[in-house]
Backbone as a ProteinNet text record, in pm:
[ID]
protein_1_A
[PRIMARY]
XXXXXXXXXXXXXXXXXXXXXXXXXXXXXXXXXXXXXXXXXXXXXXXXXXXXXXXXXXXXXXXXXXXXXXXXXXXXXXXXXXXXXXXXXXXXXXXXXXXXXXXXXXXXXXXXXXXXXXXXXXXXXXXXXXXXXXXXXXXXXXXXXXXXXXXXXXX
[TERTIARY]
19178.8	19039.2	18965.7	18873.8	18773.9	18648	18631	18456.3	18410.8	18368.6	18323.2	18223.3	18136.9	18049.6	17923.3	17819.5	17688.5	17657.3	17633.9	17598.7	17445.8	17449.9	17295	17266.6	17139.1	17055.2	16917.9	16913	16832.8	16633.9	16697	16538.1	16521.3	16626.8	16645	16543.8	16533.7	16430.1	16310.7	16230.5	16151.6	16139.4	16269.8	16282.7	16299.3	16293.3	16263.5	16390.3	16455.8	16594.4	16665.2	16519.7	16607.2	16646.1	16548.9	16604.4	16730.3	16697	16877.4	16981.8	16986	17064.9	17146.8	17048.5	17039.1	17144.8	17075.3	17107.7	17315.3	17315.5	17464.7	17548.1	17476.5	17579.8	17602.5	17504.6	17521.6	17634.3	17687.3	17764	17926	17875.2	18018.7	18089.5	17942.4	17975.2	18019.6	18038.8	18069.5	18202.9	18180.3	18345.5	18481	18411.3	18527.5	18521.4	18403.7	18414.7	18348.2	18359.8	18338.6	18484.2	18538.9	18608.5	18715.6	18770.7	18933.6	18986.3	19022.5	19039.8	19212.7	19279.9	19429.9	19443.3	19575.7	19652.6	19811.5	19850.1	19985.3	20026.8	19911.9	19939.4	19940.1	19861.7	19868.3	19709.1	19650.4	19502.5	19463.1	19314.6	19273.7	19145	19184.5	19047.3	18997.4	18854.3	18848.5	18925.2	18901.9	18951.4	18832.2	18754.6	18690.7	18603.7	18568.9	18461.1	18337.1	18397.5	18270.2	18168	18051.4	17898.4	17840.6	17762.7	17658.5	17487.2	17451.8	17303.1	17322.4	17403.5	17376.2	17442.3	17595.7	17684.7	17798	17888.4	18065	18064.1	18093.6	18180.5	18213.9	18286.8	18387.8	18298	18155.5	18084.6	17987.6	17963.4	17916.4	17986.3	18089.3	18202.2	18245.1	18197.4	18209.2	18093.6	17967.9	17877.1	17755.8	17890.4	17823.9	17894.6	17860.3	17935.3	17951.2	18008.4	18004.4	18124.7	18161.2	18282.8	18240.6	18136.7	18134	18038.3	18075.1	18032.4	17866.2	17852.1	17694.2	17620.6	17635.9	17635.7	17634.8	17707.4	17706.8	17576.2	17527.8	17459	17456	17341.4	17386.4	17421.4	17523.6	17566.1	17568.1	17484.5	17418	17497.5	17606.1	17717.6	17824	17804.9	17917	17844.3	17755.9	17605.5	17645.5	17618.2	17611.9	17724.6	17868.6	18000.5	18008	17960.8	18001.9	18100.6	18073	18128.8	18210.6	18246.8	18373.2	18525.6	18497.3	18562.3	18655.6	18548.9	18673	18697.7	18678.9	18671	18839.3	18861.7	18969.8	19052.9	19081.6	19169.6	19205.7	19107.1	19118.9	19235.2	19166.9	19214.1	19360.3	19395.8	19536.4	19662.8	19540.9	19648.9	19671.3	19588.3	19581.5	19660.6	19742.2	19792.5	19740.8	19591	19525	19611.8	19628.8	19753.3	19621	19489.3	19404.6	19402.9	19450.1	19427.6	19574.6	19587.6	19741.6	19739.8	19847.4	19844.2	19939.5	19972.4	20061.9	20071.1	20123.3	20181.5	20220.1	20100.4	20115.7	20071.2	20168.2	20106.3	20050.4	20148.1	20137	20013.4	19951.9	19837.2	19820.8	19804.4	19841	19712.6	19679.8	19600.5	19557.4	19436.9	19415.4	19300.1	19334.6	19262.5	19259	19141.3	19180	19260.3	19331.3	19370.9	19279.5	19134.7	19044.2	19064.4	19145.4	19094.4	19014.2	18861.7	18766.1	18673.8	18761.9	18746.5	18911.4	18869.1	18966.8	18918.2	19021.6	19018.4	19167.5	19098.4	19206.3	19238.4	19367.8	19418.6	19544	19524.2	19599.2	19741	19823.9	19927.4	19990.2	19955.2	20023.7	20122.8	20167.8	20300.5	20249	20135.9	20092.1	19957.3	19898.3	19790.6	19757.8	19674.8	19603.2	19452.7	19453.2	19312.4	19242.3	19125.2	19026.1	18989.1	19030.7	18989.5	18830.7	18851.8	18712.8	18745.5	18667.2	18627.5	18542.3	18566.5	18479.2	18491.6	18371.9	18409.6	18445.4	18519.3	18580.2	18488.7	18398.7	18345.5	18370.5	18450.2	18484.2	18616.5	18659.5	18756.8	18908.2	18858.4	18964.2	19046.2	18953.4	18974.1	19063.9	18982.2	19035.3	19204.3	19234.5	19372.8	19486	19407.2	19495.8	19530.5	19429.6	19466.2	19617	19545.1	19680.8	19767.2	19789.8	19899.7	19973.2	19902.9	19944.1	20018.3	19939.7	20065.2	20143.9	20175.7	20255.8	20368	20363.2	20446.6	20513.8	20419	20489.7	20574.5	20555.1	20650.8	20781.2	20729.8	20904.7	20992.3	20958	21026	21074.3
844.6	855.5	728.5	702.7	573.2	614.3	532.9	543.4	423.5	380.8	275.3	213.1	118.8	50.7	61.5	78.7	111.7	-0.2	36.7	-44.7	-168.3	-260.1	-328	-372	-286.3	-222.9	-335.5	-410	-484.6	-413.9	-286	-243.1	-254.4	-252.1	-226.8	-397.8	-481	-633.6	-604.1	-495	-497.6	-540.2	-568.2	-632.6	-726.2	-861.3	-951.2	-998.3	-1073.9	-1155.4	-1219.3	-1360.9	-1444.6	-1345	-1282.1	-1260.6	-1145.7	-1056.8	-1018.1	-1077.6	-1212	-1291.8	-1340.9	-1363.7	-1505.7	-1337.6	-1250.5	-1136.6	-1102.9	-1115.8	-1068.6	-1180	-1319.3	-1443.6	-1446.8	-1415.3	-1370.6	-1305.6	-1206.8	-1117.3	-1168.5	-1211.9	-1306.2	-1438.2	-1511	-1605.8	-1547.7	-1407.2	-1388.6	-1386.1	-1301.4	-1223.6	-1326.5	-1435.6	-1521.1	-1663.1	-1727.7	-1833.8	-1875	-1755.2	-1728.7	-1681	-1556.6	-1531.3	-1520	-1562.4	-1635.6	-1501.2	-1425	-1289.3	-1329.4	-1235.1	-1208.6	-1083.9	-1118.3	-979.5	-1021.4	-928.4	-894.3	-1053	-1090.7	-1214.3	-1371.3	-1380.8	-1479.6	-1490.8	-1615.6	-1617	-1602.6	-1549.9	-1556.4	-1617.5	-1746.6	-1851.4	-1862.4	-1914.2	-1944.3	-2011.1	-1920.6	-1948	-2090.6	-2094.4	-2209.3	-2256	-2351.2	-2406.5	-2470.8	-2527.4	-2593.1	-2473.4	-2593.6	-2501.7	-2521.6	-2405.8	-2444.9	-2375.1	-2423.1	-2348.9	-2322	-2416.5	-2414.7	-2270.9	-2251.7	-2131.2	-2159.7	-2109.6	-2136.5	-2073.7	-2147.9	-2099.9	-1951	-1950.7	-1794.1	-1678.8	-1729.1	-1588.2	-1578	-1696.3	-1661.3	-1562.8	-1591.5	-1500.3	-1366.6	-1372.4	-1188.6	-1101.8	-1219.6	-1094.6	-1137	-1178.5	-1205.3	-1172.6	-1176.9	-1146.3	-1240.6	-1287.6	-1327.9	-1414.2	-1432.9	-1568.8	-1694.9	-1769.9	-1867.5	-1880.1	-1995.4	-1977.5	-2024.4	-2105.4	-2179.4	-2025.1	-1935	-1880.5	-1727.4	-1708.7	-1559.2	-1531.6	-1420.1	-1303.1	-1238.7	-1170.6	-1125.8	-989.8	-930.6	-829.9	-717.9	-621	-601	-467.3	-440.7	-341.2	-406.2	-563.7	-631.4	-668.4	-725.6	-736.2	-642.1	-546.2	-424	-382.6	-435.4	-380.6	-542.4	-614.6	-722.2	-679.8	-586.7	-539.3	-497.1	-434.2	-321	-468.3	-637.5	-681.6	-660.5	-745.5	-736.2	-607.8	-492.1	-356	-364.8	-360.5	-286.8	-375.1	-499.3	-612.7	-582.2	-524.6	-455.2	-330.1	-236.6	-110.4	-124.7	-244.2	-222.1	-313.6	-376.5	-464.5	-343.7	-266.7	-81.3	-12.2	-24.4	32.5	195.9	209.3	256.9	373.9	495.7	520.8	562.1	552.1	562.1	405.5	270.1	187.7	113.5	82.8	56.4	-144.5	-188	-323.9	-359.3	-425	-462	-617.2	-666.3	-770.1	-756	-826.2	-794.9	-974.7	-1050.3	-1156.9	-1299.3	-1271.7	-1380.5	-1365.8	-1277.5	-1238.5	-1105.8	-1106.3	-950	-885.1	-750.6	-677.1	-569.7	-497.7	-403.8	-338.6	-184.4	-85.5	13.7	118.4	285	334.6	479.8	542	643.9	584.6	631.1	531.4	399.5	301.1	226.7	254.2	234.9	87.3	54.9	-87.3	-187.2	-323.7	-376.1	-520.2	-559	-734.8	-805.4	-902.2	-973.8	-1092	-1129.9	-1248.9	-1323	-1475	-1535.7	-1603.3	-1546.3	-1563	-1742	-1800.9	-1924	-1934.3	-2032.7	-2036.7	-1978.1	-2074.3	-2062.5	-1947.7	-1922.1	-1810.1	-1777	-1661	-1627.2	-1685	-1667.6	-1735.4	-1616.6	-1603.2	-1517.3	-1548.2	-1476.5	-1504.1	-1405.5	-1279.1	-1205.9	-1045.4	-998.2	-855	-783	-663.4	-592.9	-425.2	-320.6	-150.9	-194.8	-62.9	-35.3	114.3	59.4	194.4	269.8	243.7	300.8	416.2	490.2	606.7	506.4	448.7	406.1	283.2	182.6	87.4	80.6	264.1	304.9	349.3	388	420.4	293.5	228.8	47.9	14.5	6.6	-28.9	53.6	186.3	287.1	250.7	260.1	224.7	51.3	-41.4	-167.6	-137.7	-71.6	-40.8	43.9	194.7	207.5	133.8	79.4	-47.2	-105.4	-219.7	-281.7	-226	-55.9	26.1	12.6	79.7	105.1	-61.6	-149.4	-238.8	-314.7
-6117.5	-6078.7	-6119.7	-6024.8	-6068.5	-6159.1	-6209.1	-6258.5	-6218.3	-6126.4	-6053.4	-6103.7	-6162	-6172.3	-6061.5	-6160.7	-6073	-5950.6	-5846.9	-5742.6	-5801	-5761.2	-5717.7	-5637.9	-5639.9	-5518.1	-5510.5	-5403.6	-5401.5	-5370.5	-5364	-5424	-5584.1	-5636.7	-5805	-5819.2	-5750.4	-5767.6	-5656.8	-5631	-5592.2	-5455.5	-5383.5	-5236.5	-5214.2	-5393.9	-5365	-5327.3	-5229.8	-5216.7	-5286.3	-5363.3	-5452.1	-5598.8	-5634	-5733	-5721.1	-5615	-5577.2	-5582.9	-5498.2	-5483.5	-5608.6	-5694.9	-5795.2	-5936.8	-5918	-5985.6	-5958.5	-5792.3	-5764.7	-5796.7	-5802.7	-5867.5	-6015.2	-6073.7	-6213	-6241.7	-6167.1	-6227.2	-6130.8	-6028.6	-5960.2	-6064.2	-6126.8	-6210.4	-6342.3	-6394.9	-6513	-6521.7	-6392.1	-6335.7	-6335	-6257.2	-6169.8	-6208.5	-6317.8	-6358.1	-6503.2	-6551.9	-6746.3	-6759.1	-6699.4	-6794.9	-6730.7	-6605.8	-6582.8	-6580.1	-6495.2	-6477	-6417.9	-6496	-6408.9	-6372.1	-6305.1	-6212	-6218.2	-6330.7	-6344.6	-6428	-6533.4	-6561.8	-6517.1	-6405.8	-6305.1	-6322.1	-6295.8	-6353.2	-6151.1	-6164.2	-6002	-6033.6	-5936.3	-5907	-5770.6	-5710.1	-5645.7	-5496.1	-5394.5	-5272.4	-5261.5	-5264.9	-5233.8	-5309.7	-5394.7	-5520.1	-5467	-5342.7	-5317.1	-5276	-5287.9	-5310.1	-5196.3	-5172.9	-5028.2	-5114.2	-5121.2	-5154.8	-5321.5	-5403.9	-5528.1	-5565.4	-5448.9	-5521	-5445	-5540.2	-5424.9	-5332.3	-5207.2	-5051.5	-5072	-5155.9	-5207	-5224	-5313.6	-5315.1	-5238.5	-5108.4	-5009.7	-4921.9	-4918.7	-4796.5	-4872.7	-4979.4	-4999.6	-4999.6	-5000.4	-4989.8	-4866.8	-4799.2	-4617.5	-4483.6	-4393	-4267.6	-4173.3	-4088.2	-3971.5	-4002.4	-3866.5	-3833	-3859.9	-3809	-3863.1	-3993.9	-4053.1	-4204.6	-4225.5	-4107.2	-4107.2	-4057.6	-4016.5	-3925.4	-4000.7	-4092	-4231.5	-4235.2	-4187.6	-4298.2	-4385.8	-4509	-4602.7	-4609.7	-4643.8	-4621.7	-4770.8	-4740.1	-4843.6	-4927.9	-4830.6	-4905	-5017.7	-4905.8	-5022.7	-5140.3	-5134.1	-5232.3	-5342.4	-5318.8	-5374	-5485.1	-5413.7	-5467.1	-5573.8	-5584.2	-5611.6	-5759.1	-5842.7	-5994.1	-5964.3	-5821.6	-5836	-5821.6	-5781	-5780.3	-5912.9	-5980.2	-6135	-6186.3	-6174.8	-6182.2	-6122.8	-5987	-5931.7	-5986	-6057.4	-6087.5	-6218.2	-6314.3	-6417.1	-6425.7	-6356.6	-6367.7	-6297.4	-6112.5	-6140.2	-6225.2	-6345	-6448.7	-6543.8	-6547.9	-6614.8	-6605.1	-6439.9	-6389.3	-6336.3	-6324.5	-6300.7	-6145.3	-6136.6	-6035.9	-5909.7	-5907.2	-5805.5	-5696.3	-5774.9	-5725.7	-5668.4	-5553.5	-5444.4	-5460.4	-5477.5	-5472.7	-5375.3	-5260.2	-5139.3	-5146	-5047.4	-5004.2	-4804	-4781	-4668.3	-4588.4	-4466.7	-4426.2	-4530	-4622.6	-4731	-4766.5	-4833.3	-4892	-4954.6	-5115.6	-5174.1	-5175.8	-5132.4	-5097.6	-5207.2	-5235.8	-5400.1	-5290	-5291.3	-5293.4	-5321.9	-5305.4	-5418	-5260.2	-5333.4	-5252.3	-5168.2	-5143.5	-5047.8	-4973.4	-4996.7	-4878.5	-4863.2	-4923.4	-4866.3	-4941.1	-5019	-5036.2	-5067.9	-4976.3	-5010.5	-5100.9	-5144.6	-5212.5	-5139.2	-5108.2	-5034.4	-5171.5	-5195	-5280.4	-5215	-5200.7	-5169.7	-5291.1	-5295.3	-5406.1	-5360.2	-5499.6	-5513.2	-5605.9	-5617.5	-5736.8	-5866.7	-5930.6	-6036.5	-6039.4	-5927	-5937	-5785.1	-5811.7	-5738.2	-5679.5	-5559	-5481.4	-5417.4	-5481.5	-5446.6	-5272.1	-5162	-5039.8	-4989.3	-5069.9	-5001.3	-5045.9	-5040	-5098	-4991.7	-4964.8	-4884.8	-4850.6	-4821.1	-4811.4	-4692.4	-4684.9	-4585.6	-4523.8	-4441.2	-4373.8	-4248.8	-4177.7	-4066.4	-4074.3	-4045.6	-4067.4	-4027	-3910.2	-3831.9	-3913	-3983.1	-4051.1	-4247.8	-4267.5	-4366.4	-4297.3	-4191.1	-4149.9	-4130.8	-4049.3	-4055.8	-4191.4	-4293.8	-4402.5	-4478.7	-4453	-4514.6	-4484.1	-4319.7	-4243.2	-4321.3	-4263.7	-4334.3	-4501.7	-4593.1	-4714.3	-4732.3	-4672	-4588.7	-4562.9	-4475.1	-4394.9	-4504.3	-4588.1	-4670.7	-4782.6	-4798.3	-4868.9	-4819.8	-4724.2	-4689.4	-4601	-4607.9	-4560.4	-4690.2
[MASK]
+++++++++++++++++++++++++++++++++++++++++++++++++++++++++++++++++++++++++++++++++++++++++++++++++++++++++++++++++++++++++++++++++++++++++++++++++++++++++++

């Protein structure tokens, strides 16, 4: 079972954006560049360092949407989940038996067995590369996913 970390809720700042904003990097910057977080002993850094707007590429693309990157909106579910990152990385170095870890397309995958959030990590020799985090809200999308680890079980 999870005990998930409280969401933030950008009414919790009065509506205001920046200080939402400035609030969900806080806790991205504690997570992913204070304190050097592993999985299964392997440290996980940045998919991308460089900065756009005075924050890394990387925690733009988890708590935004769209294909192109000039081009992302803020996406306020990922916003929201930003804690449950180091949360699920935690609990499956825990070995936590609610949370599934795969290998799927040269990229290892961490979600609960609801599905309904994933973390994508790109495995290198020496570590892991943070590529993106995101819920999974659609029924259909929670089934692909199943399906996809699944798959990588039994093969």
């Amino acid at each position: 079972m999870l005990n998930l970390p409280n969401l933030i809720k950008l009414e919790d700042f009065g509506g205001n954006w920046g200080k939402y904003i400035d609030a969900v990097y806080m806790v991205f910057k504690v997570d992913f560049l204070d304190k050097n977080p592993t999985l299964n002993g392997k440290r996980i850094i940045l998919c991308n360092k460089d900065l756009y707007r005075g924050k890394e590429n990387t925690f733009w693309h988890i708590t935004s949407a769209g294909k192109e990157e000039e081009e992302r909106i803020p996406d306020f579910s990922k916003c929201e989940r930003i804690r449950w990152i180091d949360y699920y990385i935690n609990e499956a170095n825990n070995d936590n038996e609610s949370i599934v870890i795969w290998e799927e397309d040269r990229k290892v995958k961490i979600s609960n067995d609801q599905w309904d959030y994933v973390i994508i990590l790109i495995p290198t020799r020496n570590c892991y590369l943070l590529l993106t985090a995101y819920p999974v809200e659609r029924e259909h999308r929670r089934l692909k996913i199943k399906k996809s680890y699944l798959r990588s079980k039994s093969a």
